[in-house]
N, C-alpha and C positions, 0 to 999 in steps of 0.2 A: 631141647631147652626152650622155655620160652622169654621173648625179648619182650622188654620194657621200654619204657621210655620211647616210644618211636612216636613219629608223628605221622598225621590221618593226610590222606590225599590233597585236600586242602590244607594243611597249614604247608605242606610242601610247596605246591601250586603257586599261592603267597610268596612264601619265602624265593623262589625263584623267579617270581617277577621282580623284587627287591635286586637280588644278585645280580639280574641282568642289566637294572640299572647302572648299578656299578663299578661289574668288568662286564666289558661286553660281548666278548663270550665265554656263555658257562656250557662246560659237559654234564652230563647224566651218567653213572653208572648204578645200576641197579645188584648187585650181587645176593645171589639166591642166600637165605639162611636156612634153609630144609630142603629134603631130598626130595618133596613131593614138589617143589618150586611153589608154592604157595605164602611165601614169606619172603622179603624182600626188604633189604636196608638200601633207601636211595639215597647217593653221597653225591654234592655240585661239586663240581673240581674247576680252576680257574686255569688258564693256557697257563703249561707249564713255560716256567722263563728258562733262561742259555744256564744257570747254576744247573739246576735241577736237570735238564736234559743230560748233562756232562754225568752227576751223580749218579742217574740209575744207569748210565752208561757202563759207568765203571763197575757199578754194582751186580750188571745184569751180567757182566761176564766172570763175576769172584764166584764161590761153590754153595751160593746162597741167591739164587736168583729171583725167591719171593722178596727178600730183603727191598731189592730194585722196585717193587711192586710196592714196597710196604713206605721205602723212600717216597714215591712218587705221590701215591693217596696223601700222604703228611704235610708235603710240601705243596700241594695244590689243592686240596681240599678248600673249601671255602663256607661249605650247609653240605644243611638235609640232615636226615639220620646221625648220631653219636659213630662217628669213626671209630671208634673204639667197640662198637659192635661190630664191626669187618676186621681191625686188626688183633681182637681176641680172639676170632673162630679162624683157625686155620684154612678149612678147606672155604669159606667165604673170600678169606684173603686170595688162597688160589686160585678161585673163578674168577678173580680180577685181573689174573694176568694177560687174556689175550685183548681184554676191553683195554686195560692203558696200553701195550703194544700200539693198537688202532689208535687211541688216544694222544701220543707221541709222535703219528704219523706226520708228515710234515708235507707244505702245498712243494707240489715239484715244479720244478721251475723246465723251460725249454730252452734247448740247448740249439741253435738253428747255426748251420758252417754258411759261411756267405762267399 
């Protein structure tokens, strides 16, 4: 199929110096739209907060665990590309799931016995 509305390199580039202004850190997910990888919806996602962690929590473990993925893009999305170009195409959605896994990672902290 082909996508519309998407935006060129630069109005991206733009848009993410804007974002970054504003929450200071923004993620990149790129999720492929075609098999040959040549097509690409780029979505800004803002740190997700303590709701959302807890929600695709819950979600990643019910018998829907794109669901968790599809939570997650919604609630932190923030630009780039129309989301709704990644949460219509299925298997787009899918390639999203090991990028927010990575995305959700959290700083570890050290644990030292004294």
């Amino acid at each position: 199929k082909k996508y519309t509305n998407m935006k060129t390199e630069n109005e991206l580039e733009l848009e993410l110096v804007k974002l970054k202004q504003t929450h200071k850190n923004v993620s990149t997910i790129q999720a492929p739209l075609n098999d040959e990888g040549t097509e690409f919806a780029t979505l800004f996602l803002k740190r997700a907060d303590r709701a959302t962690h807890a929600l695709v929590g819950k979600l990643a473990q019910g018998n829907d665990p794109l669901k968790a993925v599809e939570a997650c893009l919604k609630n932190c999305y923030i630009g780039g590309d129309d989301l709704l170009t990644v949460l219509n195409d299925e298997e787009a959605l899918m390639s999203c799931e090991i990028a927010i896994v990575e995305f959700l990672q959290k700083r570890l902290a050290i644990l030292k016995k004294n």
